[in-house]
VEXKEDO-320422 format. One line per 5 residues: number of its first residue (from 1); their letters; for each residue y, z, x of C-alpha. Coordinates in pm, 1 decimal. Layout:
BEGIN
NUM> a> Y Z X; ...
//
This chain:
BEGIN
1> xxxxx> 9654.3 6934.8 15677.2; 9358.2 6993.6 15492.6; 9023.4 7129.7 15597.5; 8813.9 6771.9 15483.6; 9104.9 6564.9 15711.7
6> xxxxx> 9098.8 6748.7 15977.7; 8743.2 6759.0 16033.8; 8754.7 6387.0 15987.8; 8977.1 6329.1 16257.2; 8733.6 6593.8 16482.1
11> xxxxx> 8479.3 6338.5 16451.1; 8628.3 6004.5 16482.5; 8762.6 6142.7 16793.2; 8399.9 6337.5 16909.3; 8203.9 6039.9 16819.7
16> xxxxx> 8409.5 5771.7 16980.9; 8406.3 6010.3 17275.2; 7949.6 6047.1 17243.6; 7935.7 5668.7 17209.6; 8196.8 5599.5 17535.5
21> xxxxx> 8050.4 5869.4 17700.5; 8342.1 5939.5 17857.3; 8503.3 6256.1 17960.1; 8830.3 6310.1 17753.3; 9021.1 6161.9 17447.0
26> xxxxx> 9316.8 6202.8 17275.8; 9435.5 6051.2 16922.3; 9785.2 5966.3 16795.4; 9891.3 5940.8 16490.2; 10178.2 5680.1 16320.9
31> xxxxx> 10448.8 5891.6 16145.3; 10711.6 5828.2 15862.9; 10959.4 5819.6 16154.0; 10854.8 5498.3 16335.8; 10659.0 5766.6 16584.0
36> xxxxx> 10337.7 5845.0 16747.3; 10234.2 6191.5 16686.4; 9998.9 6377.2 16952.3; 9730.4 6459.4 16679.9; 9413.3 6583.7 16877.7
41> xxxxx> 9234.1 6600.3 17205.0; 8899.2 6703.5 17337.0; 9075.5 6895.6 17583.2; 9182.6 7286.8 17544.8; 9523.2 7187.0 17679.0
46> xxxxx> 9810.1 7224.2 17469.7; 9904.4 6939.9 17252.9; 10250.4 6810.0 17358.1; 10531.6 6814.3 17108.6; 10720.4 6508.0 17165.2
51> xxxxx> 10661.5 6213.2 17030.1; 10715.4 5844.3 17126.7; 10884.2 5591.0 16938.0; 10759.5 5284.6 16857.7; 11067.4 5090.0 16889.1
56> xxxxx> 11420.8 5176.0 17082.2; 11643.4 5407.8 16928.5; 11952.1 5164.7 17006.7; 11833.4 4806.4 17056.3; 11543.9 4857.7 16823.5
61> xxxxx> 11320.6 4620.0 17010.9; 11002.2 4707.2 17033.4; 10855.6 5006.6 17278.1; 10562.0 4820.3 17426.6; 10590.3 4934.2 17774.5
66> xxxxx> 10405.3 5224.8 17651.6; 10001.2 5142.6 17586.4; 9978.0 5350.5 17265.2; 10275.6 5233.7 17117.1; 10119.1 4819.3 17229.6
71> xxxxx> 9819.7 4909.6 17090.4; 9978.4 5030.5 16723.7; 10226.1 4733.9 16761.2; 9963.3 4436.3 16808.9; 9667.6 4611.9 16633.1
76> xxxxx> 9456.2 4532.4 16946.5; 9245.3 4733.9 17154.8; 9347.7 4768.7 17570.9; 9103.4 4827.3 17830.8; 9240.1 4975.8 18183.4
81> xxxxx> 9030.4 5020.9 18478.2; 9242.9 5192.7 18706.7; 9549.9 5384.0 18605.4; 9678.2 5407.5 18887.9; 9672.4 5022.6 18964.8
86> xxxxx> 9800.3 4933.0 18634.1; 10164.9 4768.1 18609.9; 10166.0 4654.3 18300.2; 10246.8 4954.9 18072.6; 10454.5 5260.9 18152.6
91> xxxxx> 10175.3 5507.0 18242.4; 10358.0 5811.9 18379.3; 10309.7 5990.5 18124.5; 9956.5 6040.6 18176.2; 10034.5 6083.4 18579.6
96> xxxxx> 10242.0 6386.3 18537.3; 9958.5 6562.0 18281.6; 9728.2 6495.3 18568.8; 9974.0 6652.2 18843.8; 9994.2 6911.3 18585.7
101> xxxxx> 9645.7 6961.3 18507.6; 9476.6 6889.8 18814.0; 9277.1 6635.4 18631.9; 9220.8 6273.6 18750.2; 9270.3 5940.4 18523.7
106> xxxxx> 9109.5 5638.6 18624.8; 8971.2 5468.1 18365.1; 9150.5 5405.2 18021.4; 9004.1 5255.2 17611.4; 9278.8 5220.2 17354.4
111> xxxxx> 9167.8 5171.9 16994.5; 9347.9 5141.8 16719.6; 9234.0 5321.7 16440.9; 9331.6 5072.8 16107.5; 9155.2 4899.9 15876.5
116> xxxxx> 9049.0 4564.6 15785.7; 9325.2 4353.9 15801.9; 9554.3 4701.6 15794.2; 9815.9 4832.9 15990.2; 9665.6 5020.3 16253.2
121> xxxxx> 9780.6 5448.8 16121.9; 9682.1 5553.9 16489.9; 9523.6 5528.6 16818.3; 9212.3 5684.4 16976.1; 9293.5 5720.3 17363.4
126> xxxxx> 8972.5 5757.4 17550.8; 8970.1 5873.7 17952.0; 8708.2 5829.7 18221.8; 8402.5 5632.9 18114.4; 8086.3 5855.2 18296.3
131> xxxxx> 7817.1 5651.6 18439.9; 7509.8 5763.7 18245.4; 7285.5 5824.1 18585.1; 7538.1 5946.8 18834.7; 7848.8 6081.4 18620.7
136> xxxxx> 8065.1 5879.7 18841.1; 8402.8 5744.2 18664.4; 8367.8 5394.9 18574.5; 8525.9 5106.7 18396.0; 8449.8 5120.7 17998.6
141> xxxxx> 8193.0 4891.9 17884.9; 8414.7 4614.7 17712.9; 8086.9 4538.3 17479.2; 8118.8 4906.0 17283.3; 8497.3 4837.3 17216.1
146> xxxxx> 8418.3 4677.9 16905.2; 8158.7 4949.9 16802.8; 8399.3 5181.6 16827.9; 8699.6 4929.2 16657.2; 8398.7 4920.4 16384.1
151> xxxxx> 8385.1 5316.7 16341.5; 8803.6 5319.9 16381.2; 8817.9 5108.1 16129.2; 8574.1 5280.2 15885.9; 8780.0 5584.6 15947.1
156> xxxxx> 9070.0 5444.3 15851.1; 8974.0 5390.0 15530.8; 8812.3 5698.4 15468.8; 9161.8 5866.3 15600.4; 9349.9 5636.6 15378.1
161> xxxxx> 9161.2 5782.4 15101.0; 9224.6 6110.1 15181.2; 9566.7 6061.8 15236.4; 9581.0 5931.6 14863.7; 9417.5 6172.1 14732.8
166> xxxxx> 9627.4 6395.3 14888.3; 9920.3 6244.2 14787.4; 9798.4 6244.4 14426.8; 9725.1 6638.3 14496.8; 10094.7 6686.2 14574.5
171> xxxxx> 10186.2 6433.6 14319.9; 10051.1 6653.9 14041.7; 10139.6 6986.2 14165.7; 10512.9 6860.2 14157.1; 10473.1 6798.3 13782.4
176> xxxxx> 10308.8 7111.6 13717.7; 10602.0 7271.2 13885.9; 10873.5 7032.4 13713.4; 10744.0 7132.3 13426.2; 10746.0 7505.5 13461.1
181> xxxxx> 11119.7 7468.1 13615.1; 11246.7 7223.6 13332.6; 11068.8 7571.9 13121.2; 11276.3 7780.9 13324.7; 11610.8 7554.7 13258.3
186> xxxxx> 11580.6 7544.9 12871.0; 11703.1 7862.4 12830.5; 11896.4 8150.8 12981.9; 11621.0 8389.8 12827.5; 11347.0 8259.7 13005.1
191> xxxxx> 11518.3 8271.1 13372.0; 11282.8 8209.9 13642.1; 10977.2 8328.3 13465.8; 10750.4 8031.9 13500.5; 10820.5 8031.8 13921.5
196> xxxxx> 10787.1 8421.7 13914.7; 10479.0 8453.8 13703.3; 10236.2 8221.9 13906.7; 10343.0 8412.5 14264.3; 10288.2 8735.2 14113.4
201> xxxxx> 9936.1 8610.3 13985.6; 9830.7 8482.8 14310.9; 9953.7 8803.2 14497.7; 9741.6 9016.2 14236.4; 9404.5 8757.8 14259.7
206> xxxxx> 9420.6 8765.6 14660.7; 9464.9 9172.9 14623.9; 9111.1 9200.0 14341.0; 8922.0 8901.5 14616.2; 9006.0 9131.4 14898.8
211> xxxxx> 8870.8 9431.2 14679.6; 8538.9 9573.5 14898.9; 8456.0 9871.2 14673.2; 8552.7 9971.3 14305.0; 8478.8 9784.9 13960.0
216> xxxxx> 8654.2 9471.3 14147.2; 8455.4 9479.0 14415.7; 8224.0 9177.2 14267.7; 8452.9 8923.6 14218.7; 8646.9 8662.7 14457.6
221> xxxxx> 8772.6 8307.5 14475.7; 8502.4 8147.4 14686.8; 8668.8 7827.6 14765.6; 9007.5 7626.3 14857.6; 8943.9 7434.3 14485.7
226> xxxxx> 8895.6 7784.0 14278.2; 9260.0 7926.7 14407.3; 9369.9 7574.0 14317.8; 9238.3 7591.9 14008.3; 9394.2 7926.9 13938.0
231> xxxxx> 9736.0 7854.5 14096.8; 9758.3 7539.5 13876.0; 9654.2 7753.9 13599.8; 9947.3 8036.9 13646.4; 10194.4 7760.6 13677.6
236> xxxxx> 10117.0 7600.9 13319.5; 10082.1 7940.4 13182.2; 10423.8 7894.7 12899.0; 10416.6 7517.6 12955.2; 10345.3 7548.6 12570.3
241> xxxxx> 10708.2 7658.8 12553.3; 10855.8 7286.0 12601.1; 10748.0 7302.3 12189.9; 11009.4 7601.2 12129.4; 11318.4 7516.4 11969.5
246> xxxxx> 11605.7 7629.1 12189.4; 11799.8 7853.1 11898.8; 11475.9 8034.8 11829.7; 11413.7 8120.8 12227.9; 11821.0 8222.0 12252.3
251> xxxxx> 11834.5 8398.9 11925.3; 12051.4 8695.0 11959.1; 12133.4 8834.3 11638.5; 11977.6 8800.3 11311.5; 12234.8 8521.4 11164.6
256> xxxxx> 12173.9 8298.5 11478.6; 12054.3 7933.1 11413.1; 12209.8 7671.5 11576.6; 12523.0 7912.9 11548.8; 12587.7 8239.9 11423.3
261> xxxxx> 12643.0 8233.7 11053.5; 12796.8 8613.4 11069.3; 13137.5 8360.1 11068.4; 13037.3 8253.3 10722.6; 13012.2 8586.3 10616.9
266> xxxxx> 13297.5 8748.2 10759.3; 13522.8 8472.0 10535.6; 13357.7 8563.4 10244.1; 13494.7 8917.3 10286.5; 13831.1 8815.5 10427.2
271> xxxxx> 13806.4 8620.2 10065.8; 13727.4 8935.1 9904.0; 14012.4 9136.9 10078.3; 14283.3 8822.4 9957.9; 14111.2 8901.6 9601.3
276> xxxxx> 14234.3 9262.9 9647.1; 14561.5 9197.5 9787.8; 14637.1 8941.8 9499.1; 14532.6 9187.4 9271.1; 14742.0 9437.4 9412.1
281> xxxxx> 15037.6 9234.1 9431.6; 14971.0 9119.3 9015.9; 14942.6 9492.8 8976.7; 15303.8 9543.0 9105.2; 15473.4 9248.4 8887.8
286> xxxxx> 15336.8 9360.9 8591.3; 15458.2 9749.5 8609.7; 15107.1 9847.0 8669.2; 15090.0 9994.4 9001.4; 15009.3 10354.0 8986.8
291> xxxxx> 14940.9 10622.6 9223.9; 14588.8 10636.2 9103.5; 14618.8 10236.9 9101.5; 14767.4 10242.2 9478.0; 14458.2 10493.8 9550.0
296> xxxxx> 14173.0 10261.0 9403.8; 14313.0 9982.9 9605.5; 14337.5 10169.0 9912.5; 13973.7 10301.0 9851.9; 13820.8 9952.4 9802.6
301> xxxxx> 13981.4 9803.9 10078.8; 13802.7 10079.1 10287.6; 13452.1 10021.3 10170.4; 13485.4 9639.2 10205.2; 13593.7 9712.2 10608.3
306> xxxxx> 13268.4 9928.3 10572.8; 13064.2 9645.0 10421.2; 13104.9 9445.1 10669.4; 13082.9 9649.5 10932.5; 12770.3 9774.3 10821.6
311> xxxxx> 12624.2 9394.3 10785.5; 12769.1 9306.7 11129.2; 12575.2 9578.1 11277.7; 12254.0 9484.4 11109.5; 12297.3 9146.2 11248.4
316> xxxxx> 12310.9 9265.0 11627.6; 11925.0 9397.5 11564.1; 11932.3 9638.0 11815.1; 11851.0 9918.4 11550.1; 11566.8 9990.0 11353.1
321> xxxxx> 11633.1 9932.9 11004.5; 11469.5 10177.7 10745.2; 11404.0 10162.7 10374.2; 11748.1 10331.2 10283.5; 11915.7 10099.3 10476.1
326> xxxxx> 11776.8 9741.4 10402.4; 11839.7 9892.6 9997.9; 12205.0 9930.0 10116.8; 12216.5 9569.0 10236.1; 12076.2 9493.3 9903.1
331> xxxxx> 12381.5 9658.3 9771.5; 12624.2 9497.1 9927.6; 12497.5 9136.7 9902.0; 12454.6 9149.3 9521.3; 12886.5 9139.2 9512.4
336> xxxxx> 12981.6 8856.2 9440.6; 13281.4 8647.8 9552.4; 13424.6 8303.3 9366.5; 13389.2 7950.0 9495.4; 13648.6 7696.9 9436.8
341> xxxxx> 13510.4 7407.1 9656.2; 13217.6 7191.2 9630.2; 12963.7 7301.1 9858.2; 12787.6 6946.2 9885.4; 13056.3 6802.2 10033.6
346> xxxxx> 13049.8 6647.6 10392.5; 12668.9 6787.4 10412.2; 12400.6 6569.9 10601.9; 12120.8 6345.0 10437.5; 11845.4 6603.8 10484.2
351> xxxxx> 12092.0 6909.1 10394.8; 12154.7 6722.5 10062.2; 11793.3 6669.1 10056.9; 11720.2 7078.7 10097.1; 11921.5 7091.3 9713.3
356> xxxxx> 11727.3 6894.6 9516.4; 11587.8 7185.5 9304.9; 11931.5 7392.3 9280.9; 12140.1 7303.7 8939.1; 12525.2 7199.0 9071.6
361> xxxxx> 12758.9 7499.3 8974.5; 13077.9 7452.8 8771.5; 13379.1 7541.5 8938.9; 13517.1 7791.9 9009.0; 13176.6 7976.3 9025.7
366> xxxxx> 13027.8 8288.2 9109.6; 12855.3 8362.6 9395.0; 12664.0 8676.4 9574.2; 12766.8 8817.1 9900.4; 12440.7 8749.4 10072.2
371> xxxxx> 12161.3 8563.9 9931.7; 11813.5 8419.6 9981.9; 11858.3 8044.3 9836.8; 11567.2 7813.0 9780.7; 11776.9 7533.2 9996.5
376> xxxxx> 11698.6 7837.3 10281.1; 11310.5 7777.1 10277.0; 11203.3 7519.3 10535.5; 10876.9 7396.7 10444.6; 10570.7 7383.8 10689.2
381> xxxxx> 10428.1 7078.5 10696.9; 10034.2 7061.8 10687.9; 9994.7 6911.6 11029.1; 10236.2 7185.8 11224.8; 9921.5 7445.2 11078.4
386> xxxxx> 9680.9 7483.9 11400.0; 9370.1 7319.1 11390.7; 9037.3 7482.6 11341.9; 8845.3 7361.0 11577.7; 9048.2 7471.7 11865.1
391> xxxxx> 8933.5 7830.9 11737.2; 9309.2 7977.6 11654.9; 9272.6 8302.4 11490.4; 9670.1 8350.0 11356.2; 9832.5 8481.9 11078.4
396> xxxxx> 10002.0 8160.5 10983.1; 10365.1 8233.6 10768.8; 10395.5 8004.8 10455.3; 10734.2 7886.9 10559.5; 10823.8 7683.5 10904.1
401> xxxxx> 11116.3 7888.1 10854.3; 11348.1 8124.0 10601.2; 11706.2 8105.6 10681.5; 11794.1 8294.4 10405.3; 12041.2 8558.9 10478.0
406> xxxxx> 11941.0 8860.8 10349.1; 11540.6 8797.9 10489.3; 11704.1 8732.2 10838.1; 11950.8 8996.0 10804.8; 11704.3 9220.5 10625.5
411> xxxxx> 11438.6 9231.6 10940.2; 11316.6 9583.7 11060.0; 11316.8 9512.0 11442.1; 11476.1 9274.2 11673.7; 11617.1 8985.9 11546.4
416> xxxxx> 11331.2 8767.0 11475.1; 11180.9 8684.1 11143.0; 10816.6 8646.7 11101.9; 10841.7 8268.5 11053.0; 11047.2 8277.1 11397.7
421> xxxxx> 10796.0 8535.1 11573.7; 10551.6 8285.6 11480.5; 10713.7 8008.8 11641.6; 10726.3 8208.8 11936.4; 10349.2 8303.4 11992.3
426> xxxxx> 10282.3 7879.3 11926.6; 10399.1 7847.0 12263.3; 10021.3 7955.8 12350.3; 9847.0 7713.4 12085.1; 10036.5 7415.1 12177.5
431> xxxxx> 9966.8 7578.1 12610.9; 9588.4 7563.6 12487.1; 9601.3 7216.3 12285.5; 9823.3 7031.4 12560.4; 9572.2 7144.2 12838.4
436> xxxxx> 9251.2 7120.8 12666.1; 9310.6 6740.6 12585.7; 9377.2 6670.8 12928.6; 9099.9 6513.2 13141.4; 9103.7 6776.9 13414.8
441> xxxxx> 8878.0 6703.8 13684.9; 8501.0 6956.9 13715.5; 8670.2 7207.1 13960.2; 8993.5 7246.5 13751.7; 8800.9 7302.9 13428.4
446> xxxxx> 8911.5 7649.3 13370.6; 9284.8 7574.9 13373.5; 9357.1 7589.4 13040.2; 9174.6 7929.4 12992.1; 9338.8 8053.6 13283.1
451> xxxxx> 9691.1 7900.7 13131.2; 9586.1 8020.6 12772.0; 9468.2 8369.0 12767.5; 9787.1 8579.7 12908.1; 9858.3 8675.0 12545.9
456> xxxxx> 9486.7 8734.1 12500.6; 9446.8 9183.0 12452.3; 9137.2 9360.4 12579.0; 9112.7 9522.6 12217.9; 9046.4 9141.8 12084.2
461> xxxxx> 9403.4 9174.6 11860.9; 9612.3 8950.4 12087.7; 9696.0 8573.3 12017.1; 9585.7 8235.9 11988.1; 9221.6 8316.6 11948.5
466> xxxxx> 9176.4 8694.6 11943.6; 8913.5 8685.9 12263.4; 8789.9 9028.7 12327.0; 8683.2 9141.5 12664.5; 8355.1 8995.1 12678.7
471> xxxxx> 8538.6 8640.8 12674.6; 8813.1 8784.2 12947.6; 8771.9 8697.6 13287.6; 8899.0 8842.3 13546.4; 9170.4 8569.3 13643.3
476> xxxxx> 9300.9 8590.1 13265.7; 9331.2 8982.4 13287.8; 9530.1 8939.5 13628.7; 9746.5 8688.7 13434.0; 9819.6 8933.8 13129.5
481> xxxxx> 9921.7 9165.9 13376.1; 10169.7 8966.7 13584.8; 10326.1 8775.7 13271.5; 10396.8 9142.4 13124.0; 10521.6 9303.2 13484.2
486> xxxxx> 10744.6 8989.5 13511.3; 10909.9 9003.3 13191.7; 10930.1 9370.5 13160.2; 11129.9 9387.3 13524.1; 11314.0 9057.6 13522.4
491> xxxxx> 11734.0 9116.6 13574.7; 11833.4 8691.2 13450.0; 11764.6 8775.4 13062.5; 12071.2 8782.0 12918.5; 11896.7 8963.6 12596.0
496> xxxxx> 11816.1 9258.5 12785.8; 11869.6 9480.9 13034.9; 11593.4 9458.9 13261.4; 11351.2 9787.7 13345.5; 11334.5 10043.9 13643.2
501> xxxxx> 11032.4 10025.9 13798.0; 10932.3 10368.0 13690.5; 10993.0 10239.8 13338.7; 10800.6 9916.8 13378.9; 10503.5 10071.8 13492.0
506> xxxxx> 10523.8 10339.9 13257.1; 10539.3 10100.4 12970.7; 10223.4 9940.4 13166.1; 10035.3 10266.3 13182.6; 10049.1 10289.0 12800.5
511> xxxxx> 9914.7 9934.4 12764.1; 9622.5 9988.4 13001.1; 9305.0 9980.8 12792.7; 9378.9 9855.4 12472.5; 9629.8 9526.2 12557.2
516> xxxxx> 9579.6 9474.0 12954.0; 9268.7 9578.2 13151.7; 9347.5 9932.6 13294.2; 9097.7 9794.4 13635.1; 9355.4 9515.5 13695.9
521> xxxxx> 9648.1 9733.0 13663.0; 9484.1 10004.7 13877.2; 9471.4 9741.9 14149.9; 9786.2 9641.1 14057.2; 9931.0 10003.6 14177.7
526> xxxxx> 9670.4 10078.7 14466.0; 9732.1 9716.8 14634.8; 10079.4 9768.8 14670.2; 10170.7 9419.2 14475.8; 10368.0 9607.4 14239.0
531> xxxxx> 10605.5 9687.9 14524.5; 10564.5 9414.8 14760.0; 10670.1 9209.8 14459.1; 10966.5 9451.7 14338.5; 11094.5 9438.0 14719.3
536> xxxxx> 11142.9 9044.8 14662.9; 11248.3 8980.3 14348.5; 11360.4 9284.0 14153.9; 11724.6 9425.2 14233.3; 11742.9 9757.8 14464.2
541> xxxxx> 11873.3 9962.1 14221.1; 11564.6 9934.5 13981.5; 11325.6 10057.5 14264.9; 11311.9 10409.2 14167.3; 10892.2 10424.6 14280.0
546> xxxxx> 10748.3 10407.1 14604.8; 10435.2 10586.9 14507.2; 10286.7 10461.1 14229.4; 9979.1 10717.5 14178.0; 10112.2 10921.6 13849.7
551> xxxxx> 10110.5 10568.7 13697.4; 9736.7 10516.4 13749.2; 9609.0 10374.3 13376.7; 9281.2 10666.0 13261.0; 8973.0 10495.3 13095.6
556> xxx> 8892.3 10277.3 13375.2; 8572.3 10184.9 13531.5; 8661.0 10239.5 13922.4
//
């Protein structure tokens, strides 16, 4: 319940009470259930937990023997003088609270609270009305019943309000969290780091607002709105990511599109090995096979297994590749290999489209082992190029993509190329566009910087804008650090094995001061979050720290 509710309800039920000037109330409230709820009295007495139906569980008629529920029921306001004179409603209940209590009802007002031509969402109970002059019990006044009706009914509204806002509230952070899950779901290499990320944020802004001392000590979320503003913020951190073409997210090895394309290779060798074989066998009709013959055959066949071998493992990427080797892969693409089919057969519209420029081949032809064709360029359009006024400070590749072979299979690190890396680090200028064209409301304003900066580096070299640390706040610093942590220690990437704890912060440490704010990670350590957090989520086996003081980043202000 929130804070602006339940005061609202503290008031309705005080200010019915001033007006009455009476000596106890207690309000009810109509749930989902068909039930009334004990919401609040003026008493210190426990609230009781059961609640009372409105109609019978079996017959379904309804309960009216009870005043509360005939009050809800008929939208009408009941006066009782004497409790214990009353026969018309079921008022044991409120006999047993006063054997309980020690307390004494006589007199008895009950509103409901609804409004204008509503349904009534609840009843205000008032007990004892006090006569002004002697503070005897007396009968309530039946001319301030619709005074307070009036101020029931005013409350209603304002409740109803809330109540839609509220739902709106929850409404929206469903989305937000549909959309990070639906994130999550696209792909195996993202696992559960849209859920994780936000949790781990919060944990680390709760730990730098707690701060009382250090470089941190000045900073805090002051209100209810500014965590919800944050929170709302970590959760749409990657929601840029819904942009991100699945089979540049999964790609494993260098070949990858859609599929793997080391298959299309591989038969171009087995093609080359038949060539051998045939030869060989031609060699043995025609008289011609030698020992020296037998030996050239034998030594061919053995650097073609090599070949390949050698171009399967620079697909895999997990290898540095250096100058002598990329010239080898040079090497080995430049053989060539013969066609006999048309290659233009059973190809799609926009595949035929791709060869416009390329001259058709006469058959049989000619063809290199691994190439870079012009059909393998993928223009980029001029409307997938950020715009400037969003103040995107990339390095924008020429191509959308390069699929040719020898560029893909040709990259120094990892598997990506730099048309594909590219795509990757959009995530965060489509993140900034989708947020910063939503009409967010004044105290969720700083969502999309909070969603936008994670990739952001304190030495102003980070990505989309390049934002040095003058333009880093605090919250975006906490979120560079959790989005690292997260995907550094996370075990559901099935790309990579996922960090000890030692090695995460390790690889952290280094970071400190020129990528993430050394302050932040500092807290980070001294806080604890780095283990509270490993103790939920990360498996036992990678928990290798339990104190995390060699780790502490140098350079910072604290």
């Amino acid at each position: 319940m929130s804070r602006d509710r339940q005061a609202l309800l503290q008031q309705l039920l005080g200010e019915g009470r001033r007006l009455l000037h009476c000596d106890g109330a207690t309000m009810y409230m109509v749930t989902e259930q068909q039930t009334l709820r004990f919401e609040l009295r003026t008493r210190s007495d426990p609230l009781p937990s059961q609640q009372i139906p409105l109609y019978h569980e079996h017959t379904g008629r309804p309960n009216e023997n009870f005043v509360s529920v005939y009050t809800v029921l008929h939208n009408r306001a009941v006066l009782i003088d004497d409790v214990y004179a009353e026969s018309r409603f079921d008022l044991t209940g409120t006999r047993a609270f006063d054997v309980a209590t020690g307390y004494r009802t006589v007199s008895m007002l009950t509103v409901p609270i609804a409004p204008r031509g509503g349904a009534p969402i609840g009843v205000l109970q008032f007990m004892n009305a006090l006569d002004p002059a002697t503070g005897a019990i007396v009968p309530f006044d039946p001319e301030t019943v619709s005074l307070v009706e009036a101020i029931a009914a005013q409350a209603a509204v304002a409740l109803d309000n809330l109540s839609l806002v509220e739902s709106q509230k929850d409404l929206m952070g469903s989305l937000i969290r549909v959309l990070a899950n639906a994130i999550d779901a696209k792909s195996p290499y993202t696992g559960r780091h849209c859920e994780r990320v936000p949790e781990l944020a919060i944990m680390l802004a709760r730990a730098a607002s707690d701060a009382t001392d250090g470089p941190l000590r000045h900073f805090a979320f002051r209100s209810e709105e500014e965590w919800e503003e944050f929170r709302i913020g970590a959760w749409l951190h990657d929601c840029g990511k819904v942009t991100t073409p699945e089979y540049v997210i999964d790609k494993a090895t260098k070949l990858e599109t859609i599929h793997n394309r080391i298959h299309e290779v591989r038969m171009r060798f087995e093609v080359l090995r038949r060539d051998l074989e045939i030869a060989a066998l031609q060699a043995r009709l025609d008289g011609k096979w030698t020992g020296d013959v037998q030996s050239a055959h034998e030594t061919a066949l053995a650097q073609l297994e090599a070949d390949f071998a050698f171009v399967a493992k620079c697909n895999v990427g997990t290898e540095t590749m250096d100058d002598e080797a990329v010239d080898r892969l040079h090497r080995v693409g430049a053989r060539r290999w013969t066609r006999h089919f048309d290659d233009r057969l059973g190809l799609s519209a926009a595949e035929l489209a791709s060869r416009d420029g390329e001259a058709d081949a006469e058959l049989p032809c000619s063809e290199p082992l691994l190439s870079d064709r012009l059909r393998d360029i993928v223009p980029r359009p001029a409307e997938d190029r950020p715009d400037p006024a969003y103040g995107f400070r990339m390095d924008v590749p020429e191509h959308l993509y390069n699929r040719g072979e020898l560029h893909n299979l040709g990259v120094r690190s990892g598997t990506l190329t730099q048309e594909e890396r590219y795509k990757i680090n959009e995530h965060m200028v489509h993140t900034v566009i989708m947020l910063e064209q939503m009409p967010f409301p004044k105290h969720l304003r700083r969502v999309p910087e909070y969603a936008g900066t994670h990739h952001e580096r304190m030495d102003g070299k980070g990505y989309p804008r390049r934002l040095g640390p003058d333009r880093l706040s605090v919250p975006s610093r906490i979120m560079a650090v959790a989005d690292i942590f997260e995907a550094l220690t996370a075990s559901d990437r099935p790309y990579k094995k996922p960090k000890k704890l030692s090695e995460a912060l390790a690889v952290l440490q280094r970071m400190a001061g020129p990528h993430v704010d050394p302050d932040i990670f500092n807290l980070f350590l001294t806080s604890g979050v780095y283990l509270d957090f490993a103790r939920k989520h990360l498996d036992p086996s990678q928990i290798d720290v339990e104190d995390a003081s060699a780790y502490q980043a140098a350079g910072a202000n604290g």
